[in-house]
C-alpha positions in Angstrom: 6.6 20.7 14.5 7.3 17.1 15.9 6.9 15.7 12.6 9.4 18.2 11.2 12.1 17.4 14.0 15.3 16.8 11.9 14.7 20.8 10.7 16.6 23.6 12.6 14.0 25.5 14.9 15.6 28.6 14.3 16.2 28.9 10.6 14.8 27.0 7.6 12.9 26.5 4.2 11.1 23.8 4.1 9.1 23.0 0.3 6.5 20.6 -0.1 6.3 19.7 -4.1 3.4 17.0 -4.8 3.7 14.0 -6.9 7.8 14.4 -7.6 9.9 11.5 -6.8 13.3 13.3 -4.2 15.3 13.0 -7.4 12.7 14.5 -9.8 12.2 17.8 -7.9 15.8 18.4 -7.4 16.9 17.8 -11.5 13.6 20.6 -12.3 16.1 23.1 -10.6 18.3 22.1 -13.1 21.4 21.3 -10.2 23.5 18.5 -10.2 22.1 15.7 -7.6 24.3 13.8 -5.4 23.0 10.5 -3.4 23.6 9.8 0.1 25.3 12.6 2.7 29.0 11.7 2.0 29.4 15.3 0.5 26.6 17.6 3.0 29.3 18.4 5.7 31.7 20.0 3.2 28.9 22.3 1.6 28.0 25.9 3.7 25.7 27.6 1.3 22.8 26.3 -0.9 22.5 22.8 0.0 18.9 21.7 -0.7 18.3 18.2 0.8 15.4 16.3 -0.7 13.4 14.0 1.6 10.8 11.4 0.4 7.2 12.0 1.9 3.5 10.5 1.3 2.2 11.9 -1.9 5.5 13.7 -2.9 8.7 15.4 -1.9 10.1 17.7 1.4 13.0 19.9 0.4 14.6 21.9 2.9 17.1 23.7 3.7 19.0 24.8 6.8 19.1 29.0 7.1 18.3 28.7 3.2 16.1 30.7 1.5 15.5 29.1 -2.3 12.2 27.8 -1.6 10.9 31.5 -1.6 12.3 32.2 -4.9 9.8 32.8 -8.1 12.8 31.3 -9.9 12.7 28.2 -7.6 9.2 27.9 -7.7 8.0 28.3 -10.8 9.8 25.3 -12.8 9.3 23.4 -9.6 5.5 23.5 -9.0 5.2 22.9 -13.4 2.2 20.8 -13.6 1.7 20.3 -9.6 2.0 22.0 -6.8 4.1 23.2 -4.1 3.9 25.3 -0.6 7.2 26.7 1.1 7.7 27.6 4.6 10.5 29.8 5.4 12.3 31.6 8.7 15.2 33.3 9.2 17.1 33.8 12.6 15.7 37.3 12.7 12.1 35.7 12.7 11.4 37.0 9.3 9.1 34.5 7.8 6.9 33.7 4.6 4.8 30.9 3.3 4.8 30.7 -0.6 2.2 28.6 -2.6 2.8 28.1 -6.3 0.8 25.7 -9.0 1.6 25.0 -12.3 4.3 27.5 -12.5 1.9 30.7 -10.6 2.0 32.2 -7.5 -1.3 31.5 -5.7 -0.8 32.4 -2.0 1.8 34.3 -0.2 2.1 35.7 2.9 3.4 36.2 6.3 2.7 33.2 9.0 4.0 35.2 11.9 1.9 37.9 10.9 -0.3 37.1 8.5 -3.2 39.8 7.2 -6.3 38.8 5.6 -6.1 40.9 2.3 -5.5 39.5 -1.2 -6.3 36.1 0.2 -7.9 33.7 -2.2 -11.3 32.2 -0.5 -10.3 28.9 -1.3 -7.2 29.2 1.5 -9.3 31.5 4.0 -11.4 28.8 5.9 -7.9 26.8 6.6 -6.2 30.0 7.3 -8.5 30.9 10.2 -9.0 27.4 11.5 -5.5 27.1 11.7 -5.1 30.4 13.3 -3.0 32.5 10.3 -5.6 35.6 10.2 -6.0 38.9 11.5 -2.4 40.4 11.9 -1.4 38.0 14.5 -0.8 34.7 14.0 -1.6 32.1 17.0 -0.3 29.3 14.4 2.8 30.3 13.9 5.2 28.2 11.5 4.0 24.7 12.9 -0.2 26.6 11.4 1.8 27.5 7.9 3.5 23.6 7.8 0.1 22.3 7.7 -1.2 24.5 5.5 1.7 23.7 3.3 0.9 19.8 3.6 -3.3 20.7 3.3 -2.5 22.5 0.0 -0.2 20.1 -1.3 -1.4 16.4 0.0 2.9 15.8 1.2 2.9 14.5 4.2 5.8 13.6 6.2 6.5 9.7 6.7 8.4 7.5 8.8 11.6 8.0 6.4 11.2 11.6 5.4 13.8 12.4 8.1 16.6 10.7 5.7 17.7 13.0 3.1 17.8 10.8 -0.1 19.1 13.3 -2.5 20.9 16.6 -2.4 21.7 19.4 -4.6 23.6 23.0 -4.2 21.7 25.7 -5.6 23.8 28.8 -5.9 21.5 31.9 -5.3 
C-alpha cells in the first residue's frame, strides 16, 4: 500500500471515481466543497477528502464508511465508474464496484468467495489472490483491483487533498 501511504492502515474508505476532476466528484454528492485543509482538523465525522490522481479522482476517508453506500455510489459512478475499498478497526472490509449508477462487483477482500462473480473480474481476482475464501491479497489485492477497474492511478500529488466535503451519513 506504499502508494496509498498518507491513508490510515487501520481504518479507511478509499474511492477511486474515473474521469472526474477532485471538485467534480465531490459536488455529484451534492455537499458543499471547501479548498485547501484550513477547516479538516475541526471536522470528526464525514469528512471526505478528494485527491487528484492519473485518469481521475481518490476520495477517502479516515474510519469513514460513505464510499460503500448505494446512495454514494450511484450518483457518483453516473456515466463512469468507480471501485471503493473499505476497512474498519474491527477488520471488517468490502470492495464495492459501481458503473453508470449499478452495482457490478461487491465483495469481501479479506475473505473474498468466488460466487456471483462476474467473469470479467475473475481472472484479476485470482491473479491478485482475492479467491477462494481466503484472501492472500488482502486490501493492498482489492486497491489494485480498484485502480485495474477504474484506470485511477495514484500520482506524485495525489497525497495532497485538494478538495473536501462533509457528508453526513
Amino acid at each position: 500500500m506504499s502508494v496509498y501511504s498518507w491513508l490510515d492502515d487501520d481504518a479507511f474508505c478509499v474511492t477511486l471515481v474515473r474521469g472526474l476532476t477532485p471538485h467534480e466528484a465531490l459536488a455529484r454528492l451534492g455537499i458543499e466543497v471547501f479548498d485547501g485543509d484550513d477547516e479538516e482538523d475541526e471536522i470528526e465525522e464525514g469528512l471526505i477528502c478528494a485527491h487528484p490522481a492519473e485518469g481521475g479522482t481518490i476520495l477517502s476517508e479516515w474510519n469513514g464508511f460513505a464510499g460503500t453506500l448505494d446512495e454514494v455510489l450511484r450518483p457518483l459512478s453516473a456515466r463512469t465508474v468507480t471501485a471503493s475499498v473499505f476497512v474498519n478497526v474491527n477488520r471488517v472490509a468490502s470492495f464495492d464496484h459501481y458503473a453508470d449508477g449499478r452495482e457490478i462487483l461487491s465483495f469481501d477482500p479479506l475473505i473474498p468467495h468466488d460466487a456471483n462473480v462476474p467473469q470479467d473480474y475473475l481472472a484479476d481476482r485470482i491473479e491478485l489472490g482475492l479467491v477462494h475464501g481466503k484472501s492472500e491479497g488482502g486490501l493492498a489485492a482489492a486497491l489494485q483491483l480498484a485502480q485495474r477497474i477504474t484506470g485511477v492511478r495514484p500520482n506524485t500529488s495525489s497525497h495532497i487533498a485538494t478538495a473536501h466535503g462533509v457528508l453526513e451519513y
